[in-house]
C-alpha positions, 0 to 999 in steps of 0.5 A, a space after each residue: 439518579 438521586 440517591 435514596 436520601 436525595 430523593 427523601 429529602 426532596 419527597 418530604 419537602 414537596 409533600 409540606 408545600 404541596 399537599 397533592 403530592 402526598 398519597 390520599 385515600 382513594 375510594 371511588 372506582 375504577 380505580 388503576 393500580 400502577 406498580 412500577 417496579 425500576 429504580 429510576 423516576 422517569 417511569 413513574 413520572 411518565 404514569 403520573 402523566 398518563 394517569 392525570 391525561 385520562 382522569 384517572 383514580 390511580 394507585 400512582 405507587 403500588 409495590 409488593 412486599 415480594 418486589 420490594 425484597 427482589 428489587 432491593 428498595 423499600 417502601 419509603 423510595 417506592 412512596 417518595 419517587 410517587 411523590 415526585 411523580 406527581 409533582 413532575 406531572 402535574 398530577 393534583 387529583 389525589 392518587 394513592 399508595 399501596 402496600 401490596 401483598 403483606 404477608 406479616 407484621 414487619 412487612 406492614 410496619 414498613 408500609 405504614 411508615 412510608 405513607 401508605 394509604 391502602 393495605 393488601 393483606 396477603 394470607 396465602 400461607 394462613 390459606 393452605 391451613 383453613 380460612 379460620 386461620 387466614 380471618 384470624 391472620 387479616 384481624 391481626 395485621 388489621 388491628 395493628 393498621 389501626 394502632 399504628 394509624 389511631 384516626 387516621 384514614 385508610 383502606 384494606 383488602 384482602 389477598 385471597 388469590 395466589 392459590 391453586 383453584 377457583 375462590 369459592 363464593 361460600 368461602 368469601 362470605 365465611 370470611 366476610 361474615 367471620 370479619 364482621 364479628 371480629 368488627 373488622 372491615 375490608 374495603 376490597 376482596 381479590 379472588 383466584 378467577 377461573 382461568 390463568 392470569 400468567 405474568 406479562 401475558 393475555 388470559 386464557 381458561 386452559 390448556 390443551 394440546 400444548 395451545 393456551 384456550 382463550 376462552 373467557 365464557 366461565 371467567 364471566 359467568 364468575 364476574 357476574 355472581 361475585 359481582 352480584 355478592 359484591 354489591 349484597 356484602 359491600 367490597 370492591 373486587 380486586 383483581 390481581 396480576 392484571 397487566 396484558 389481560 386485554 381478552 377480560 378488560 371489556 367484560 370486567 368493565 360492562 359486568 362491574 361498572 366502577 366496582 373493581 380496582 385493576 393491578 398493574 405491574 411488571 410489563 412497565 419494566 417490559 415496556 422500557 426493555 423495547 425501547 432499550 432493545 430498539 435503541 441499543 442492541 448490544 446492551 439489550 442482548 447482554 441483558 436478556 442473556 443475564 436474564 435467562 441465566 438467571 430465569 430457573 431462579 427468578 420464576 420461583 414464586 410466579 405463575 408461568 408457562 414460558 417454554 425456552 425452546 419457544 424463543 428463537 436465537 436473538 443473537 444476530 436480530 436488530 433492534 427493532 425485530 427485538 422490540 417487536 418480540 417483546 411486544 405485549 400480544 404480537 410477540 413471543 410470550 416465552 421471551 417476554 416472560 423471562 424478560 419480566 421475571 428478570 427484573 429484580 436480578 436485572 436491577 440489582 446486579 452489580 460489577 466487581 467494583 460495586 457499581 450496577 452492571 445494567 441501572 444506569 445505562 438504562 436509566 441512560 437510554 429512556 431519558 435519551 428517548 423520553 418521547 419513544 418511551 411516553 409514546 410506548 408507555 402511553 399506548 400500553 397503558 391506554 389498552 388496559 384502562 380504554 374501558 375506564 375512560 369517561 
């Protein structure tokens, strides 16, 4: 792999001779959030592909500032390995950059200085005080988007959703109406829906004797009344931890038509651990037993339901019974969900000797099954953006 200033170097270069490798503002939707989270570029690469097979307007790099400090990059080798991606691939439809989740002033310097073209304001914390407070929080980190970008083009929204009930409707036109007054426009809301959108699994209403309720009857009567708000107010709907929700993707795309943009994320890194899993079975299981030692720590911050006493002893099963439990809506959704969360110990863990203890195999074994890893990836991604085909 390059090192950070390789890849830098290489990213500055492509971006001066070729100007479809440098991220542009994206507007027309759908529009597909792509966060790929590992340290390697063949993923992303692999996206880029995906995105330009199907014609799709993609947020090709897309990191939170919360995945930034768990996987120890930056926002600068997030953009740059895009820039890349893009080149390797082809991809000459423009594709944008999103600083996801910023949740201060420091946070948003460093998205802004790596090229960013989309900003996702993240006022949870300014949320538990009182919506003045989170208004008064997105004029702050709007305003120095402008400064620090004088005439440049850009788009925001506004992160609304890492909280406990249902976003009220009354709730976003105080925000939007706060807004206006301050002049300060945001391109794109992202509400807490009914129901529970849990890392690397499906969507479900509720629970109820221990069984997760796959009913999406109160999430669509929502779509359809912040959908109606939408098109009156003027701002895209952005739904957040979108990976694996294949129950809401057919009624998102019939009841919003091109008005919403889909975040992705975390299920990439699940996808390459199948392959991983698959093709070398020992070095899978050394990493699942890292993650689970590490699991009570890494589930802080992320919504889950992952039972441990659900996920059955992997110690003597083959590479493909592996892969197969890791398998997105025909596996173990408790496996999966301490394989997903992992992923920042996974890719930073280091031996003694300050070499990575599990980056370079990795990085080792998908380029040794780049078509297996295309041919997962593809199908993964192509479930969650069939409806977005034309």
């Amino acid at each position: 792999m390059e090192t950070g200033v390789e890849m830098a170097k290489n990213a500055e270069d492509l971006r001066r001779e070729f100007p479809y490798t440098a991220p542009s503002v994206i507007k027309q939707g759908p529009i597909f959030g792509m966060g790929y989270r590992s340290p390697w570029q063949l993923g992303n690469i692999i996206q880029a592909k995906i995105a330009k097979k199907y014609n799709l307007n993609v947020m090709l790099a897309q990191q939170s500032a919360r995945e930034i400090e768990r996987t120890g990059r930056s926002f600068r080798e997030v953009v740059d390995c895009a820039t890349i991606s893009s080149y390797e691939a082809n991809l000459t439809a423009p594709w944008g950059a999103d600083g996801d989740h910023l949740r201060n002033e420091e946070e948003l310097k460093a998205a802004i200085g790596a090229g960013c073209t989309h900003f996702t304001y993240d006022v949870t914390a300014e949320l538990r005080k009182g919506l003045k407070e989170a208004v008064d929080k997105i004029c702050v980190l709007y305003r120095l988007t402008n400064q620090m970008k004088p005439g440049e083009e850009f788009t925001c929204e506004a992160s609304l959703d890492e909280t406990e009930k249902t976003t009220e409707l009354e709730d976003i036109v105080f925000v939007l109406e706060e807004l206006k007054k301050q002049q300060v426009k945001v391109d794109e809301i992202a509400p807490r829906f009914p129901g529970y959108f849990e890392k690397g699994i499906n969507y479900y209403l509720k629970e109820e004797n221990g069984q997760k309720v796959r009913d999406t009857g109160e999430f669509e009567r929502y779509l359809g009344e912040i959908s109606k708000l939408a098109e009156e107010l003027d701002f895209r709907i952005s739904v957040h931890s979108g990976s694996d929700k294949f129950l809401i993707y057919p009624i998102i795309s019939r009841v919003l038509k091109d008005n919403f943009r889909l975040k992705t994320a975390g299920t990439y890194y699940v996808e390459e651990m199948k392959i991983i899993a698959r093709r070398d079975v020992r070095f899978f299981r050394k990493i699942y037993d890292f993650s689970l030692r590490q699991f009570h720590k890494d589930r802080a911050t992320y919504e889950l339901s992952a039972n441990l006493e659900n996920i059955p002893d992997i110690s003597e099963m083959n590479g493909e019974e592996l892969s197969s439990l890791l398998q997105s809506g025909a596996g173990n959704d408790d496996l999966r969900q301490v394989v997903h969360v992992a992923y920042g110990s996974v890719l930073t863990a280091k031996n003694e000797d300050g070499t990575f203890m599990f980056v370079d195999r990795c990085a080792e074994v998908l380029k040794e099954n780049e078509e297996e890893f295309f041919a997962e990836m593809d199908n993964h991604i192509k479930k969650h953006v069939m409806y977005m085909i034309k």
